[in-house]
Each structure stands twice: as C-alpha cells, then as structure tokens.
C-alpha positions in Angstrom: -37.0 -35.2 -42.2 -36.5 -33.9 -38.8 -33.3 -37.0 -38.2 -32.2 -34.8 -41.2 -32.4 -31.7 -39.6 -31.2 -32.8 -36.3 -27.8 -34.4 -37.9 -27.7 -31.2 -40.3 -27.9 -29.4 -36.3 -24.7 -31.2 -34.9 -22.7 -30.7 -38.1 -23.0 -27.2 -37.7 -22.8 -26.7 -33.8 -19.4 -28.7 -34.5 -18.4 -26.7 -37.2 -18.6 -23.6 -35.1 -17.6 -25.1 -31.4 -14.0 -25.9 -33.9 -14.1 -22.2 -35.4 -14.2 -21.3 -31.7 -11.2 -23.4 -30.7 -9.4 -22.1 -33.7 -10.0 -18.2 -32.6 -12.3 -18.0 -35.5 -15.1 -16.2 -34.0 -16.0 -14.6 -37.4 -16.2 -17.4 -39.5 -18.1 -18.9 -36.0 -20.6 -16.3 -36.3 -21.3 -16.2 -40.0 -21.9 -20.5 -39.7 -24.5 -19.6 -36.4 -26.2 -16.7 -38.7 -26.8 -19.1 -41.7 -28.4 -21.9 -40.0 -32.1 -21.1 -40.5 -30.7 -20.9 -44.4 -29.5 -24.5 -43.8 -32.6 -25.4 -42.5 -31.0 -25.5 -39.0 -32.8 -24.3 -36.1 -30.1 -23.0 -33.2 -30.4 -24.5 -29.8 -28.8 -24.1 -26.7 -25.6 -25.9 -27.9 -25.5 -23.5 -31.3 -25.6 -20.5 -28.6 -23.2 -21.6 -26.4 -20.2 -22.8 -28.9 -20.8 -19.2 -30.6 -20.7 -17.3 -26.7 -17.7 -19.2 -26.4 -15.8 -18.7 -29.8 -16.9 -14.9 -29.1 -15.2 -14.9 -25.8 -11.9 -16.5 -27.4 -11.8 -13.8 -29.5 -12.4 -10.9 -26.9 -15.8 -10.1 -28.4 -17.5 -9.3 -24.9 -20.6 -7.5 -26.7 -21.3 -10.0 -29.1 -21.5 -13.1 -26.6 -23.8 -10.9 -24.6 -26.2 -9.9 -27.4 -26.2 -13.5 -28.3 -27.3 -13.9 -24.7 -30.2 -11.8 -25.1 -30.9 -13.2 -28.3 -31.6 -16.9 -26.7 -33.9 -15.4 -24.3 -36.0 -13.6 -27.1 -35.7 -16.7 -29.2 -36.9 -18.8 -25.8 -34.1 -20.7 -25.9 -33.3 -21.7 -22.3 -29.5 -20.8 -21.7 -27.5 -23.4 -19.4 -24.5 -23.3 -17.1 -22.1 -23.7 -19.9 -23.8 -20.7 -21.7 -23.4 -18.2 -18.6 -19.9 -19.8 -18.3 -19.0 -19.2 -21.6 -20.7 -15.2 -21.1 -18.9 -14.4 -18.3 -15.5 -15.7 -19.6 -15.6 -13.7 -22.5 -16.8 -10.5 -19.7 -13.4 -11.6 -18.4 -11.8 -11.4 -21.2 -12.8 -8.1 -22.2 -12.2 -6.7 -18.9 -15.6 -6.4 -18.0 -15.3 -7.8 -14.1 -18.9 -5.4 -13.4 -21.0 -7.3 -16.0 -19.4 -10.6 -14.9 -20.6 -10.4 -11.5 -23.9 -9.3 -13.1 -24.8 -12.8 -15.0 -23.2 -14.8 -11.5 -25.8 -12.9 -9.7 -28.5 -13.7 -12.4 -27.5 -17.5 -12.5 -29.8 -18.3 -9.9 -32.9 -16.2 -11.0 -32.6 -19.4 -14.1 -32.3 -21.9 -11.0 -28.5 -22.5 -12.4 -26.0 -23.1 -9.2 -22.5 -21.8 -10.1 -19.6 -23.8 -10.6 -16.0 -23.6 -9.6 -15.6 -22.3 -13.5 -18.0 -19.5 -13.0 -16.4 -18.3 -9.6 -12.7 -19.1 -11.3 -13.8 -16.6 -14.4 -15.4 -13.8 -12.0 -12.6 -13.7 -10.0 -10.2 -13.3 -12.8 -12.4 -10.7 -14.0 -12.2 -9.0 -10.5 -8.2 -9.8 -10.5 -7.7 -8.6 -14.1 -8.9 -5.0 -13.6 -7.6 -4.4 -9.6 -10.4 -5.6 -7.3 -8.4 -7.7 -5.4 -10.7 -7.1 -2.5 -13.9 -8.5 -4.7 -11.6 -11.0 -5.7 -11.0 -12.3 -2.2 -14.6 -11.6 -1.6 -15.2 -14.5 -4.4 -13.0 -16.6 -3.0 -14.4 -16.6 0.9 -18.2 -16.9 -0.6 -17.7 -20.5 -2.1 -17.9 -22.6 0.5 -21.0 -21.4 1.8 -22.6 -22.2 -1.6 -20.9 -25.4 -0.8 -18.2 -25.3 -3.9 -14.7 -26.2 -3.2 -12.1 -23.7 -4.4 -9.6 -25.6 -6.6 -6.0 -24.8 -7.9 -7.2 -22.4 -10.6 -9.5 -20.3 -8.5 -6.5 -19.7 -5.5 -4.4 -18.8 -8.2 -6.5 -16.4 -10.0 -6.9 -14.5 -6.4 -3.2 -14.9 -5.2 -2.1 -13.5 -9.3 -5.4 -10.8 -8.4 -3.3 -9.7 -5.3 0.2 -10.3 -6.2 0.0 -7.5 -9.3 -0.7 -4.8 -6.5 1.8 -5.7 -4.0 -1.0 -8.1 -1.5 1.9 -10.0 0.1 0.0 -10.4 3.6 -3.3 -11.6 1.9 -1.6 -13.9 -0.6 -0.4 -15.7 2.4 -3.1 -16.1 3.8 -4.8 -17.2 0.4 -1.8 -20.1 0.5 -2.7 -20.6 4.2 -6.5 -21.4 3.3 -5.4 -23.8 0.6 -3.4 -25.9 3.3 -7.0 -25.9 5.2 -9.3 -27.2 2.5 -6.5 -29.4 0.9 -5.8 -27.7 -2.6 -2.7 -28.5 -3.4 -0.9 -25.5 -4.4 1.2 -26.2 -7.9 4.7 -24.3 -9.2 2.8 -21.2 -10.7 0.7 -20.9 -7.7 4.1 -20.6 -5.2 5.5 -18.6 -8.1 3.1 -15.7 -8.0 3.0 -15.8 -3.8 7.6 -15.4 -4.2 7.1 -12.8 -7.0 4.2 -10.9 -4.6 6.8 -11.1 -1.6 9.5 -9.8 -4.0 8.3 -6.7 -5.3 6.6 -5.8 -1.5 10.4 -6.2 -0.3 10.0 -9.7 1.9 12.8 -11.5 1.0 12.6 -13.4 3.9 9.4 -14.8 3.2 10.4 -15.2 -0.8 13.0 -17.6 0.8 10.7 -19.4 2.9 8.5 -20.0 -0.2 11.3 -21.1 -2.3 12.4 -24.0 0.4 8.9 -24.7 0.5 8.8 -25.8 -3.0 10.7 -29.2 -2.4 8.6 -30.1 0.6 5.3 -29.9 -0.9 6.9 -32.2 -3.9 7.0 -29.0 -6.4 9.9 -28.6 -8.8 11.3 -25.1 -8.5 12.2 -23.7 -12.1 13.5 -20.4 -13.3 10.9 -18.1 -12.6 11.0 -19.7 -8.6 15.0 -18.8 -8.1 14.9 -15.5 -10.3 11.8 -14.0 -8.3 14.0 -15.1 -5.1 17.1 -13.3 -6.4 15.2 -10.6 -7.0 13.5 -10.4 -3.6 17.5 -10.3 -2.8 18.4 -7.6 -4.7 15.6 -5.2 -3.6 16.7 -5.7 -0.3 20.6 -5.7 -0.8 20.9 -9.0 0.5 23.6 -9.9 -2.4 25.2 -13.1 -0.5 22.3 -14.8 -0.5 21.4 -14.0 -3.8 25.1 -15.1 -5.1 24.2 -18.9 -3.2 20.8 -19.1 -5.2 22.3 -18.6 -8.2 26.1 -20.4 -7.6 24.7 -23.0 -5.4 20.9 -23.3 -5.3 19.8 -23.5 -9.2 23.1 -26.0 -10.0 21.9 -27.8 -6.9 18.2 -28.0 -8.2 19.1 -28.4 -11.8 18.0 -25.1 -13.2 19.7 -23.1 -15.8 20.2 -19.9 -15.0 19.5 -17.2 -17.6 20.2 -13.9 -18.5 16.9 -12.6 -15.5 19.3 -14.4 -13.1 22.6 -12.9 -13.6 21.0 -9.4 -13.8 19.0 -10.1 -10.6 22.4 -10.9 -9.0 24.3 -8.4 -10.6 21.7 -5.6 -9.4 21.7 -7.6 -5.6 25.8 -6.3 -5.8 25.4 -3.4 -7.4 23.0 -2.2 -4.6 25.0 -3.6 -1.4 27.9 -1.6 -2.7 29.5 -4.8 -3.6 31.0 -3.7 -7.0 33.9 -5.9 -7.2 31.1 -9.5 -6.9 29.1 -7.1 -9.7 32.1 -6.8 -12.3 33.2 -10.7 -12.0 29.5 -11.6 -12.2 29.6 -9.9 -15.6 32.3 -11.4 -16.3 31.5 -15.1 -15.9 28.2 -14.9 -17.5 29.8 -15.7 -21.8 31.3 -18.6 -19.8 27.9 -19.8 -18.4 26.7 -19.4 -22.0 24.6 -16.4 -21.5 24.2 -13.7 -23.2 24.4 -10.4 -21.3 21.8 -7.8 -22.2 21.1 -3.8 -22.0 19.9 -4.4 -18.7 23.2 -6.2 -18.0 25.4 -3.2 -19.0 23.2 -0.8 -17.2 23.5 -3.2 -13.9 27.1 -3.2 -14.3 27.6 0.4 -15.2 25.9 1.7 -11.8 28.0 -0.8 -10.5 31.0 1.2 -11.4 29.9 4.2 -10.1 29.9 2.6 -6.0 33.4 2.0 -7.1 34.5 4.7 -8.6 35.6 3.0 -11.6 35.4 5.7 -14.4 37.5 4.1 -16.9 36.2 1.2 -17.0 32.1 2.5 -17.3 33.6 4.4 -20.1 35.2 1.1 -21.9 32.0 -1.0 -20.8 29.3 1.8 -23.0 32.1 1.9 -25.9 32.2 -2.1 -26.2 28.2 -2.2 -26.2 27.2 -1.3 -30.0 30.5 -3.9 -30.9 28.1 -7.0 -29.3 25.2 -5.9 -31.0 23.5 -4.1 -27.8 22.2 0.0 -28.5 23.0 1.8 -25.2 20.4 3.5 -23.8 19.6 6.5 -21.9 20.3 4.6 -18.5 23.5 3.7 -19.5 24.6 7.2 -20.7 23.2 8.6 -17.6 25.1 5.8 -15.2 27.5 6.5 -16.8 27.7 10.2 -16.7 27.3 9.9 -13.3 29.9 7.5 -12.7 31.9 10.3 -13.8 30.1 12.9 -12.4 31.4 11.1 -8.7 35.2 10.9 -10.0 35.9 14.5 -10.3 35.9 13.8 -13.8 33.1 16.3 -15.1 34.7 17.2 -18.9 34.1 13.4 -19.5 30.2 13.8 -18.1 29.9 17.0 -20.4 31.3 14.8 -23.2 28.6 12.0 -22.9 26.2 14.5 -22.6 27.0 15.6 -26.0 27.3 12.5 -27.2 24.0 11.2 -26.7 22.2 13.7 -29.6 25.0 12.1 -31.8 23.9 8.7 -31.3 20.0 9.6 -31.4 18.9 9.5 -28.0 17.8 12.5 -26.5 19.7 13.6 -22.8 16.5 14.0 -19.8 16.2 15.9 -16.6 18.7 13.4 -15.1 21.2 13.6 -17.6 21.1 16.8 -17.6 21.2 17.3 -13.7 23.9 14.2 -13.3 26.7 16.2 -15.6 25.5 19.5 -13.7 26.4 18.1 -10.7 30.1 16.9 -11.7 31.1 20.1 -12.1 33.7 21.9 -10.3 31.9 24.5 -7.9 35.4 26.6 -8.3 35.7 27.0 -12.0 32.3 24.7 -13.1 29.6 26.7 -11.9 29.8 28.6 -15.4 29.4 25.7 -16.8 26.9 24.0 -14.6 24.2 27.0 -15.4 25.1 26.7 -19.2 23.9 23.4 -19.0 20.8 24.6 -16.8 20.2 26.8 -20.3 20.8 24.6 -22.6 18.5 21.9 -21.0 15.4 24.4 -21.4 16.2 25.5 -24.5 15.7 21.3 -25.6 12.3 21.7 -23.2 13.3 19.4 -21.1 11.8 20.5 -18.1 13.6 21.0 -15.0 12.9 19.4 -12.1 13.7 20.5 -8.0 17.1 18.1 -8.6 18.4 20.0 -11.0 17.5 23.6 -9.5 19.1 22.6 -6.4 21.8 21.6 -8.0 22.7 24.9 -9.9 22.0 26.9 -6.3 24.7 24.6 -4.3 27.2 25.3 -6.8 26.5 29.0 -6.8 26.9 28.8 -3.0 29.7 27.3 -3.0 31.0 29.7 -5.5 30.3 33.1 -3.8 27.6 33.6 -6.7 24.6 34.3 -4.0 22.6 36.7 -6.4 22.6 33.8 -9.1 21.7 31.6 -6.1 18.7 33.8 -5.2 17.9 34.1 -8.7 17.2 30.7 -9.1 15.3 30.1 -6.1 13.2 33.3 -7.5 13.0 31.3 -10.9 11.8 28.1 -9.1 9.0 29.6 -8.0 8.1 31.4 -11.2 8.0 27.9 -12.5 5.7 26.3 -10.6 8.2 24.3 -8.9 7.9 23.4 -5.6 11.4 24.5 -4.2 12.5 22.1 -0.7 14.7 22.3 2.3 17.7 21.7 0.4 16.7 24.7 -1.8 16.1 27.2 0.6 19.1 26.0 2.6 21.2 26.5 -0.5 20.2 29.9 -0.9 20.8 30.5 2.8 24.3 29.5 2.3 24.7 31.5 -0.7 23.6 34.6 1.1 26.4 33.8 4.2 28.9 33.4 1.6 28.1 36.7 0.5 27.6 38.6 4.1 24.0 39.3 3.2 22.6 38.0 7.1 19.5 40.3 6.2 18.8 38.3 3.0 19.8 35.5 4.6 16.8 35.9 7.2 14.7 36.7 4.4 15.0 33.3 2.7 14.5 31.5 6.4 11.0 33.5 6.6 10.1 32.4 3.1 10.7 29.2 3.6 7.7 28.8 6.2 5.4 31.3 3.4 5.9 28.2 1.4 4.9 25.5 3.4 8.4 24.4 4.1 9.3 24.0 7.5 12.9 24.6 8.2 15.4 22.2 10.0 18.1 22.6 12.2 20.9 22.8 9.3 18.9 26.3 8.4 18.6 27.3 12.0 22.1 26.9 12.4 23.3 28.4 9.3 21.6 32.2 9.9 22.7 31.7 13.9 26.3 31.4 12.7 26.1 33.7 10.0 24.1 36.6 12.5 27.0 35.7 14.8 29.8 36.7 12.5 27.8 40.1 11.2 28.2 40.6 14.7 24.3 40.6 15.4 24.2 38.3 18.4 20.7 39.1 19.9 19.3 38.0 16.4 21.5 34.5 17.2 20.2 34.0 20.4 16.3 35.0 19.3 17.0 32.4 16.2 17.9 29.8 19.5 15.4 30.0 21.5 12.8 30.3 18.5 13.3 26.9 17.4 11.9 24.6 20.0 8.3 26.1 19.0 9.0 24.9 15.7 10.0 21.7 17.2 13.3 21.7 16.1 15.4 20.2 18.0 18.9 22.6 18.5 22.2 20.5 18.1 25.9 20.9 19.7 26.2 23.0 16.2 23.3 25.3 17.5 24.8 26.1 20.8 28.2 26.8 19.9 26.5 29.3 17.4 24.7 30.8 19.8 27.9 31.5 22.0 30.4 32.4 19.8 27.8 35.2 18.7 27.7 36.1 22.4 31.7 36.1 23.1 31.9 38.2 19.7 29.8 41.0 20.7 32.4 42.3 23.0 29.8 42.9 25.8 27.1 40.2 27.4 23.4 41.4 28.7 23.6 38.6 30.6 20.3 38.2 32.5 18.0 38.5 29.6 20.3 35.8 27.7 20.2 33.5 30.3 16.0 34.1 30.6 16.4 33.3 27.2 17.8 30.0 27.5 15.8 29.0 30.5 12.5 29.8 28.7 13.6 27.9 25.6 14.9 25.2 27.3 18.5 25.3 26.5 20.1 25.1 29.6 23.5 24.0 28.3 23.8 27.2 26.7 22.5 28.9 29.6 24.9 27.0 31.7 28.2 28.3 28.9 26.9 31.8 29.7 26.8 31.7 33.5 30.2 30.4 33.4 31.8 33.3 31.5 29.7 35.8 33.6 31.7 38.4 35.4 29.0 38.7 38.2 29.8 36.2 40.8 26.7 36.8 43.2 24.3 34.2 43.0 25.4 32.4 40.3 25.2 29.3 41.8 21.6 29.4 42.3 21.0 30.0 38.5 23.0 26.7 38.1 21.2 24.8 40.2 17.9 25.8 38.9 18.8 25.0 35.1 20.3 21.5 36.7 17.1 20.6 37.9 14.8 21.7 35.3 17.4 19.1 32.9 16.4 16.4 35.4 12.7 17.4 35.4 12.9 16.5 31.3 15.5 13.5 31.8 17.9 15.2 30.0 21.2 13.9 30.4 23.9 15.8 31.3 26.9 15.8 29.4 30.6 17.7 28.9 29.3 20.8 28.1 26.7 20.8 30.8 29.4 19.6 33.5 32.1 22.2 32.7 29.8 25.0 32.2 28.6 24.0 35.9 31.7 23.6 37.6 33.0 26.9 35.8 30.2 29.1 37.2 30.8 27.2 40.7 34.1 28.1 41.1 33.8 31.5 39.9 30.7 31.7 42.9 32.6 29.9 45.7 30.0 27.2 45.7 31.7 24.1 46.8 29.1 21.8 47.7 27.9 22.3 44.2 30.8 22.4 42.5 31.2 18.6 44.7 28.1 17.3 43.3 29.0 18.2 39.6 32.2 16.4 40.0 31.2 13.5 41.7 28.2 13.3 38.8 31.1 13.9 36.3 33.2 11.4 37.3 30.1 8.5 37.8 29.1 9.1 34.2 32.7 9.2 32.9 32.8 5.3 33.1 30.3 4.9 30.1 30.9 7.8 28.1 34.0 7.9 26.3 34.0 11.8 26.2 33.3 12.3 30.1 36.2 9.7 30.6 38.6 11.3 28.2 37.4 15.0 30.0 38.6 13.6 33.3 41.9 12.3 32.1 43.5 14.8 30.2 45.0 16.4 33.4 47.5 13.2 32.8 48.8 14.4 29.5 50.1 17.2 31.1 52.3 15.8 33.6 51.3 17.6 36.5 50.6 14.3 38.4 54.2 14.9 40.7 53.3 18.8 41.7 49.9 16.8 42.6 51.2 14.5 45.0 53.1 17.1 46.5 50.5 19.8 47.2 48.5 16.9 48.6 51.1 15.9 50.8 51.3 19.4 52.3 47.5 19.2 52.6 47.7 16.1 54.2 50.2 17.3 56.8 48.3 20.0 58.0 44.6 17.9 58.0 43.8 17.1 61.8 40.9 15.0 63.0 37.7 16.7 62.9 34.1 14.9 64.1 35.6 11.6 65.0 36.9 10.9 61.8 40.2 10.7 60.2 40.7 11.1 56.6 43.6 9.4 54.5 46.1 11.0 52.1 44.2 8.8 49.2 40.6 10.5 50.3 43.1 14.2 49.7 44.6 12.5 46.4 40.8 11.9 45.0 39.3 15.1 45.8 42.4 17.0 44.1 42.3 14.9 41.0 38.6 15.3 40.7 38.9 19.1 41.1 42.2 19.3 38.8 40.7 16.8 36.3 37.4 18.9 35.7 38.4 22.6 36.6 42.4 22.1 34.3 39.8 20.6 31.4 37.1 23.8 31.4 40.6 26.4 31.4 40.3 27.1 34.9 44.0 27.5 37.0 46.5 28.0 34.9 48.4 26.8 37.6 48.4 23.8 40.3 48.2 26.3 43.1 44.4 27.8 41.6 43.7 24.3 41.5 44.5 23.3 44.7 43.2 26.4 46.3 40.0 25.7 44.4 39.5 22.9 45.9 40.4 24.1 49.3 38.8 27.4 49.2 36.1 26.6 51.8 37.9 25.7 55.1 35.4 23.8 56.3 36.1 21.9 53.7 38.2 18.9 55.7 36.7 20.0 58.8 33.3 17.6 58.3 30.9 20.4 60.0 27.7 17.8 59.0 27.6 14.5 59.0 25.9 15.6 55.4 28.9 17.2 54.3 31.0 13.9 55.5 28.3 12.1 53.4 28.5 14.2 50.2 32.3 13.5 50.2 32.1 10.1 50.2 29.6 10.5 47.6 32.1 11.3 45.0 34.6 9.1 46.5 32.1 6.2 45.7 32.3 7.5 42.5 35.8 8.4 41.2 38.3 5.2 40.8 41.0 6.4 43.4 42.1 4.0 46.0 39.7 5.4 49.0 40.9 4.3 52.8 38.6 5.9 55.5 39.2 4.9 59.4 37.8 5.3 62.2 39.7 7.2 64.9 40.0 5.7 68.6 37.4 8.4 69.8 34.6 7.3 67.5 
C-alpha cells in the first residue's frame, strides 16, 4: 500500500515538474491541489516543481504562499525550493523579497549556491540596483562560492542598462582574476555599455578582444561597435567595421549595421559616405527600413540637398515603408536650411493628410524657414495655428517667432511674445530675452530695451555679453553714452567678461556724444578693470598734462592681472604718449610692440603697414639728415641703422594709430626730445637698445676711440 502511494507520488510530482517546463503553471497547480484526492501526500519535491512552474509563469505570490504552505504543512523546504522562490521573485520583479528568502536560507541551515546569488542579482539588475547587484557579486567569495559566467553577466547586463561603463570593466577585470571565462554575450553587454556612455574607444578595444580570448564576434558585437562610432562621429572607423571588419570576420551585416553607419555619416557631416551607404545596401541584400530613410533624410539636410529629401519621403510608401513624423520633420527641416520655406509649409500641411499629426518640432522647424523679410506673417500664423491643434509650445518655438520679429522691425510683437511666454509658464532663456533686446534696438526703444536687460536677472536669467553689448551699442546710437559706459563697467560684477565688441561700444558712444567728461570716464574704466578702453580715451583726450602717468598706471595694473597687451592697448598708449611728450614711454610701448609682433599675426601686420604706403624712400632720407647732424655724445657713436630702427618703430606704430599725416610729424615725433641722441643716462642708452634688441633692423653700435 504505501509502494502504491509512493509510485502514485512520483507520477504526479512528474506530471507537474513537466506542466512547469511547459509554462503550465495552472494545470501545475490544479495536479498539486488534487493529490490528497489521489491519495498522494505532497513532499518537498511536490512543493518545489509547483514553486518552480509558478515562477515560469511569473506567479511571484503563489510560489511564496506555497512557501508558507510547506512550513505549516512541516514540510522541510530545500535549496532547490528557495531557488526555485526566489527565481520566480525575480521574475516578478520583486528583487526586495528575493534578498529576503537569501537572507532566510541560513536561519534553515541551507548555504546558497551560485544559482541563488545568480537569481538575486538578476532580481537586483532587473529593477535598477546595480549597486546591490555589485554588492552580490563582491559577497560570494567570502561565503566561499565562485562567481561563474552567468552571475558576471547578470551584474555587467545590471549595470550596462544604466550606462555603468567604469564598473562593467571592472566586473570583466575581476573575471580575468578568478578565471571565469567571459563568453560572446558577456563582451556583448560590456561594448553595448561603452556604446551608449559614449566610449568608443573602449567598445573597440572590446571588439579586438573578442578574437584573443577565442570568442567569435557576431552581429550584435560589430553593430554595438558601429554604434559606439556613430555616437561619437567617428564615421571612418565605423565605414572599416562594417566594409572591412564584418567581411573579414564573416558576419553579415544587417539592416542595425547600415543604419549605425549611415547615422556615424550623417553626424560627422559626411553626407556624401551617408547617401552612397544608402545606396549600396539593395545590393548587399538588405532591406532599408524607416529608420534608414530617416538616417538618410537628416543626412540631406548637412548637405543641403532639398530635392533629393523631397524625392527620398515621396519614394517611401512605393517600398512599402509609412514615413513618419521624423521623416516629415527632417525633412521640413532640410528645407527649412535651403531657403526653401513654401516647401516646409507644404509638408507641414501634408502631414494631417497622411494621418500623422505635425508636433512642437514640426511646427517650430517650418517656423524657422521662413523669410524674416516677408515670412514673419507667416511664421506667427503658424505659432496660431499650432495652439489652436494644442500642441504646446515650447521655448524653441517662442524664440523662434521673437528673432523673426526682430529681424523684421516688429518689436511690439517681439515684446508681446516674450510677455506671452511668461503668461504660459514658460521658462523664457538668454536667446529670448536677447531677442527681444534686439527687437527693441530695431525699433529705437533704448528705454525698453534696458527694461528687458533688467528682467532678465528678475527671472533668474543671467545675462551674457551678446546682451551687454547689444543695449551698449544701442544707448550709444540714442546718443546716451554715460548709460554705455555704466552698462561697461557693470559687467565685470556680473562676471561677464566684456569683449573687443564691448569696447568699441563703449567708445563710439563716447566719440558720439560730441563732448568727453573725461576723468570720470577714465575712473570708470580703471575701477572696472577695462584699461584698454581707458587707454582709447586717454588717447583722444585734448588735455595733454599728465596723461602719461594715467597710462602708465593702467599699464601696470594690466601686468599686475597678466593681462596681455595687445593692438588696441599698444596704440591707445603710444597715442596718449605722443600727445603728452612722453618719450621714454612712448620707447617702451614700441619696443614692447615690436617684441610681441613676432608671434602675433595682428601686432606684426600693425607694424608693417607703414610699407604699403611707400613712404620707405622719404624715410631714408629724413634719417639721413638725422644722421648727419648726430655727433658723439657719452663715448658712444651711434650708426645710421640704430637712426633707421628708431624711425621705423616710431613711423610703424604712430602712421598705424592716425598720428602724422605726414613724414615730418613722424620724424619730429620721434625727435621731439633732444636729448633724445644725446645718451644723458647710461639708462637712457640702455632703454634704446632695449627696443633695438627687439625690432628686426640691422643694429651696428661701435665704440668710439675715447671710450
């Protein structure tokens, strides 16, 4: 009787371990449920096939209750039976109660098993704890169980699908350590993981690793390394893996290849290698896809290939493939950079013809294609015809409308939307504020102008130099040159740093104004550290007293902050020092002018205009005469060549900066200090050859028989 029973037992524990394997958890459960009417009594092997047919079959809650079950039935559960609980946990995307029967393994003095780990930590992977996951993976040798292939793989696929590139590594790096031999899927996941974080370097290295460790690379291996390619524009090496490397390796490429490729092109600007790619692939015998068409058509848009984006979305529904919104919005914008806006207006249209409905970017592509001249009208119909289909509009498409009411002259439609943004909830940027900053210049509004510049920091934007340097310029032309110069000196405590743009603002607004307050300007400058400007304003002073010493002071306060000097700063200098009679100065800032000329292709271009003119003959002849009536002075006699360099280097700077219309200002510039040749100092001697040293004339100095 109980031989009877026992057989009648394994008859139906097989019965239901095969419903299991046949994902027939119901007809599983139903045998398990009639076994005391069979005269069956369920043991641990009953329990166990029915957790484990429940777990095939997602049914997380079951298993468990048939878990408790055993334990109120006294039927001691085994490691199968918590294996089999916590895979169907994993199953059901319970990682929490699958770390809770690990943890109660050993309260039934049951050791884990690589299974159990393996399970958990595809739990862990399956729902984002990558950290628990390679938590898992660190605890199993110290319960002295070896990871395997399966376990390293769940924990690299737990990382890889949220970008983990460093700690997949490292996984693969541990595997080397405790010899698990890594398998194709394994070095799969690690490339895809280093393709979507951007490493395509390290995709590559993963890829040639393949043939090393004895690993045949398939389909999945080159198109996860093309695609590593593509995402960082890499498109030749993209074009070898597919031409060369997956012929050489005896893969077929697919349609994931070519698109991969194809998108590698399309983002290098490589449009030409995109459209012959395309091309080739009916002759490779596949079959291009939506995403194909869509590669290709953005392709055409780096090219500016209009007519053919237009044929390529036309042939689509003749080889069976529905274009899409991308491909009506690539293409839209294809045209859209052609100056062909009625054909982006057309394709907008189109789309609720063919059943798809236009977005935000559709919208927004077409808007920007049209002409700001005679399009703007059409631009803001758009704008209203995109709410009225509620889509809603985004700060890309608001900014959009604004720049091409700027450009127009339309600044109270410009300020209107801006307004409008805000009324919206929509958080308006630099590009929108700048807009409407431009819109207000073109309409010689400077107040409003101002009054957008102010709002912009009430809304937690900060503004940049562009909107700095639009409200200078514009203050300058109303005329309003103290606001220019308080704009100036006002952005370095909003740490924005003022450009060449900036400064030229700033002076014309000060040369417009008809008369200069000259000392607070310059205090201006000097406090807010703009001593180039300073320096342009000193130079046009009409007060020659003491101007020198202004120079000097800015000059060093620009070597206190290592700023380096440049044209601007050099002929604003020697300007003001001519004006003031300050020849040792105006010596240094030539012999500085002409050392930093040889690596600065403006400085160099500065000092060699004088050339152009053709003045070098009325030159050599006032140096002549200068040279005839130089006598020895200190022991020292000076050549014609040391006379030649010192009038180049004067006529070179002060002929460049509008000074001396004439050779003989020039030359008397230069000789406007008698001591000049009469070497005084040994210092002044020194200084001279200083910019000597410096300049690249033919220097001849010899000593006289008295020395």
């Amino acid at each position: 009787m109980a031989d009877g029973r026992r057989l009648q037992q394994t008859i139906v524990n097989k019965a239901i371990s095969q419903c299991g394997k046949a994902s027939e958890w119901q007809l599983a459960l139903e045998l398990f449920r009639g076994m005391p009417d069979a005269s069956s009594v369920a043991d641990v092997i009953s329990y166990s096939a029915s957790i484990s047919a429940c777990a095939r079959g997602e049914q997380w809650t079951s298993a468990l209750q048939l878990l408790e079950d055993m334990h109120q039935e006294r039927v001691e559960a085994n490691l199968i039976t918590y294996n089999a609980a916590i895979s169907a946990c994993e199953r059901g995307g319970q990682w929490l109660l699958a770390l809770e029967l690990l943890s109660k393994m050993p309260v039934g003095r049951l050791a884990a098993d690589v299974i159990s780990y393996g399970s958990c930590i595809s739990a862990c992977g399956h729902e984002g704890q990558w950290p628990v996951a390679l938590q898992l993976l660190s605890e199993m040798p110290a319960r002295k169980i070896n990871p395997n292939v399966i376990t390293c793989s769940a924990c690299i696929s737990a990382c890889e699908k949220h970008g983990r590139w460093q700690e997949v590594l490292k996984v693969l790096s541990k595997m080397r350590v405790v010899t698990v031999r890594a398998n194709t899927i394994t070095l799969n996941s690690a490339i895809s993981v280093c393709e979507k974080a951007g490493q395509w370097s390290r995709a590559l290295e993963l890829l040639s690793e393949m043939p090393r460790a004895k690993l045949s690379r398939d389909t999945i291996s080159f198109n996860a390394s093309i695609s590593a390619c593509a995402t960082a524009s890499e498109w030749r090496i993209a074009l070898e893996l597919l031409l060369v490397g997956m012929p050489a390796a005896s893969v077929a490429s697919n349609v994931i290849s070519y698109n991969a490729a194809i998108t590698a092109c399309d983002r290098a600007g490589a449009w030409q290698m995109a459209m012959q790619l395309f091309t080739e692939m009916p002759m490779m015998h596949v079959r291009p896809d939506a995403v194909s068409f869509n590669s290709v058509l953005s392709a055409c848009e780096a090219g500016g290939c209009w007519h053919l984006a237009l044929a390529l979305l036309g042939d689509m529904p003749f080889v069976a493939i529905e274009a899409d919104t991308i491909s009506y919005n690539s293409c839209i914008l294809t045209c859209a950079r052609s100056g062909q806006w009625e054909w982006g207006l057309h394709l907008l249209l189109q789309m609720s013809d063919v059943g798809l409905g236009a977005d935000v970017i559709s919208y927004t592509t077409a808007m920007s294609g049209c002409d700001a001249a005679s399009g703007w009208e059409t631009a803001l119909r758009l704008f209203q015809l995109m709410l009225a289909a509620r889509v809603e509009a985004n700060v890309f498409s608001f900014n959009t409308c604004i720049s091409l009411c700027a450009t127009a002259g339309q600044w109270s439609l410009a300020i209107q939307l801006l307004s409008e943004m805000a009324s919206g909830s929509i958080q308006a940027d630099e590009l929108s504020f700048n807009a409407a900053i431009n819109a207000s210049e073109k309409g010689a509004r400077w107040e409003l102008a101002l009054l957008v510049l102010s709002q912009m920091a009430a809304s937690d934007i900060a503004p940049d130099a562009v909107s700095f340097n639009a409200c200078i310029s514009f203050c300058a032309r109303a005329g309003r040159w103290p606001l220019s110069l308080y704009l100036l000196t006002e952005m370095p405590s909003l740490a924005i740093q003022a450009d060449a743009f900036s400064f030229s603002a700033g002076l014309n607004a000060c040369a417009g104004a008809g008369q200069w307050s000259y000392n607070a300007a310059i205090s201006a400058c000097e406090l807010g550290g703009y001593w180039e400007l300073a320096l342009q304003l000193l130079a046009e002073a009409k007060h020659q007293a003491e101007q020198w010493r202004w120079v000097l002071k800015l000059l060093q306060q620009m070597e206190s902050v290592h700023v380096q000097a440049d044209v601007i700063s050099y002929s604003a200098g020697v300007r003001a020092c001519d004006q003031g009679g300050c020849w040792q100065l105006l010596v240094r800032f030539l012999a500085e002018l002409q050392a930093a000329s040889g690596g600065n292709e403006d400085l160099a271009a500065f000092l060699l205009r004088w050339q152009e003119d053709g003045v070098a003959p009325m030159v050599e002849i006032a140096a002549a005469k200068k040279w005839r009536q130089t006598k020895v002075h200190a022991g020292f006699v000076v050549s014609k060549f040391c006379v030649h360099g010192t009038i180049f280097l004067c006529l070179a700077a002060l002929r460049c900066v509008g000074i001396g219309s004439g050779v003989g200002r020039i030359v008397d510039s230069c000789w406007r200090q008698p001591e000049f040749f009469g070497w005084a100092s040994s210092q002044q001697y020194r200084l001279c050859c200083t910019i000597l040293k410096h300049s690249r004339t033919v220097v001849t100095l010899r000593a006289s028989q008295s020395f």
